[in-house]
Backbone as JSON, one array per atom type, in Angstrom:
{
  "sequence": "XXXXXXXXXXXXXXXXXXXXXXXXXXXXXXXXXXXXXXXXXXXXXXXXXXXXXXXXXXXXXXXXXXXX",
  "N": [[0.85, -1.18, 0.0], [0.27, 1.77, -0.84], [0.9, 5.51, 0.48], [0.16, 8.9, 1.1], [2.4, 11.11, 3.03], [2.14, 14.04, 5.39], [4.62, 16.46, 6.96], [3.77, 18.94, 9.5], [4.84, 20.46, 11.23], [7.64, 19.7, 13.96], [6.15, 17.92, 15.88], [3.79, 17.31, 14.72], [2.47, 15.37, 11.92], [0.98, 13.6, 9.64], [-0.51, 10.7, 8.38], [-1.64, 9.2, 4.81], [-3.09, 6.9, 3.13], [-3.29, 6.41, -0.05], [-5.1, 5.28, -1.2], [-7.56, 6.34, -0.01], [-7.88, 9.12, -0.77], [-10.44, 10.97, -1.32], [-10.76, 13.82, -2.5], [-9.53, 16.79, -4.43], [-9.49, 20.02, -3.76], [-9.34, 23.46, -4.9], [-7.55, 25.88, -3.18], [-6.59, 28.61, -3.15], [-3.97, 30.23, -4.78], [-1.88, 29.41, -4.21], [-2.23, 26.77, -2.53], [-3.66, 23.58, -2.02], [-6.91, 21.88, -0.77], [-6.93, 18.99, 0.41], [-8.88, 16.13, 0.7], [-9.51, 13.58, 2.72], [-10.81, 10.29, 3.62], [-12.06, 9.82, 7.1], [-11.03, 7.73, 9.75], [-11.35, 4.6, 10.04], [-15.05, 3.21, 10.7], [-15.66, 5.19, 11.33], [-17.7, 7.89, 10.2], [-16.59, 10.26, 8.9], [-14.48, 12.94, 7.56], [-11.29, 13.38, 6.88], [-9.3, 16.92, 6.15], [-6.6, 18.39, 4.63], [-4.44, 20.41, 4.56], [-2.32, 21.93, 2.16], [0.07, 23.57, 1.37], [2.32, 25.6, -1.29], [5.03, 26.79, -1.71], [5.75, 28.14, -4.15], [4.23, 30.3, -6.25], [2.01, 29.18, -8.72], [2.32, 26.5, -9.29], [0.46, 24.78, -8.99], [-0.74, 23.3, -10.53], [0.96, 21.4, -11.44], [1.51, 19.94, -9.07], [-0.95, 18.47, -9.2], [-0.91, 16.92, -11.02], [1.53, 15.72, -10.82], [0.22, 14.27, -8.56], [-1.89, 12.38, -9.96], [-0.34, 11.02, -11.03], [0.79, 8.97, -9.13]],
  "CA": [[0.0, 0.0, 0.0], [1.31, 3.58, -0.64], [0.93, 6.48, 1.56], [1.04, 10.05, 1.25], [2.74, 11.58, 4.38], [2.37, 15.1, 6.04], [4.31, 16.61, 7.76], [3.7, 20.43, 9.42], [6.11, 20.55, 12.38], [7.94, 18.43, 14.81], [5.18, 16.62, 16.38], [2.83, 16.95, 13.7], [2.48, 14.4, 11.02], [0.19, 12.09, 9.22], [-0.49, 9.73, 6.68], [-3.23, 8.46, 4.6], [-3.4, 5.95, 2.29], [-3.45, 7.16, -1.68], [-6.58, 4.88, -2.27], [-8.22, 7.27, 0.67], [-8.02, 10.54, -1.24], [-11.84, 11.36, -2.12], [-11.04, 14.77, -3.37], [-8.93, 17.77, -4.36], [-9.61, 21.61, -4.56], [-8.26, 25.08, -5.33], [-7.75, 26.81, -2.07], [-5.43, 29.88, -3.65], [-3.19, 30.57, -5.57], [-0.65, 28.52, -3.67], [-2.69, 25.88, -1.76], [-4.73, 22.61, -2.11], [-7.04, 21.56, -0.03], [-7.06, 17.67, -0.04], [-10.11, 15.18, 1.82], [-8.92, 11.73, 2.9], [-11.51, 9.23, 4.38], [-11.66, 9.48, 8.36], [-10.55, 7.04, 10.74], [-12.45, 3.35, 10.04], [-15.79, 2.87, 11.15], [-16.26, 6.46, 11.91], [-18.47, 8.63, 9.08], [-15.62, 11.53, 8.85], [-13.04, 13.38, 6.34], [-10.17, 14.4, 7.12], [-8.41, 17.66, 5.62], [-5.04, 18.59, 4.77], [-4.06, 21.78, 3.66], [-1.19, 21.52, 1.77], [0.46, 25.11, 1.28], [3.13, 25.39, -1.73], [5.88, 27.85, -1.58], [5.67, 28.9, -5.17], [2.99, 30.72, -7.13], [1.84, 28.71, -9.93], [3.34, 24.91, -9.37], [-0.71, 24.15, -8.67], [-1.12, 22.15, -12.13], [2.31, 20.27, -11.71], [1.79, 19.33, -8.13], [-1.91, 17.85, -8.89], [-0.81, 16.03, -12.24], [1.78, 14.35, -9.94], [-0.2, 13.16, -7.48], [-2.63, 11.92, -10.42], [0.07, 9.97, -11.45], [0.9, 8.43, -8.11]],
  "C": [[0.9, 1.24, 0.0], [0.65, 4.59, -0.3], [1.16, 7.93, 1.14], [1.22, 10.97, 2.95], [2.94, 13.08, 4.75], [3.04, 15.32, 6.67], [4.78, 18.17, 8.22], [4.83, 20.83, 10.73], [6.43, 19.33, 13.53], [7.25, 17.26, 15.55], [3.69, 16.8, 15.89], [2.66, 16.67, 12.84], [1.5, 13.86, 11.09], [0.27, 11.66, 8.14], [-1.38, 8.76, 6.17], [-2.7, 7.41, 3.34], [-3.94, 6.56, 0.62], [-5.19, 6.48, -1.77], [-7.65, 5.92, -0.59], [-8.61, 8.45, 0.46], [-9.67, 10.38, -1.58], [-11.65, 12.61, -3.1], [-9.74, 15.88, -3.04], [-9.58, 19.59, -4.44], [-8.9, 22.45, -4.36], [-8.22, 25.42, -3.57], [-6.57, 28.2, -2.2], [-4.9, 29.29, -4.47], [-1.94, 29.71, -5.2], [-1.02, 27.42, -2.83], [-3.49, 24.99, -2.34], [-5.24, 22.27, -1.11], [-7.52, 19.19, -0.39], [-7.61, 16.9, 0.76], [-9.56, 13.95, 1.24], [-10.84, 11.76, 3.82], [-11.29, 9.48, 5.52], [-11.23, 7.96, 8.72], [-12.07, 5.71, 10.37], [-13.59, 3.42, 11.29], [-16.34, 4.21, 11.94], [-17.06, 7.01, 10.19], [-17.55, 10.26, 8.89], [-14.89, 11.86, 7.63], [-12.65, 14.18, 7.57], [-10.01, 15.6, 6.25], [-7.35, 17.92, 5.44], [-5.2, 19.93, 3.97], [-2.83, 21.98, 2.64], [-0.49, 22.98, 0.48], [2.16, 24.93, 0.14], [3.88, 26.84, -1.88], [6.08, 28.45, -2.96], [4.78, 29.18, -6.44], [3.06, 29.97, -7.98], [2.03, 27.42, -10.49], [1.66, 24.17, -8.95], [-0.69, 22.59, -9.59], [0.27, 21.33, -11.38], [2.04, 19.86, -10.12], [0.74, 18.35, -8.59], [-1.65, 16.99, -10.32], [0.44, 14.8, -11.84], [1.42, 13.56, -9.15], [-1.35, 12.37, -8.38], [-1.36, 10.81, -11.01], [1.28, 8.46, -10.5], [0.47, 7.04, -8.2]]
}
């Protein structure tokens, strides 16, 4: 199984499972926001925010993770 892994500072990390993604969207100009599946046997999504340090790399981040 492959994994994509967060992580935002020293004791904050996670990691979901690729076949968990439900969905992507825009959130700026420099951000995605990306919904995983919650936690089994609960009815939840997660979020991730996932903030990129340079204007305009939107398309090329989300055409790599389509080819994940």
């Amino acid at each position: 199984m492959r994994y994509l892994y967060f992580n935002s500072a020293a004791n904050d990390a996670a990691k979901y499972p690729i076949d968990s993604l439900i969905d992507i969207r825009y959130a700026g100009t420099t951000s995605l926001d990306m919904f995983f599946e919650g936690a089994k046997g609960t009815n939840s999504v997660d979020k991730v925010t996932l903030t990129l340090s340079a204007t305009g790399k939107i398309d090329s981040v989300l055409k790599a993770l389509a080819g994940v």
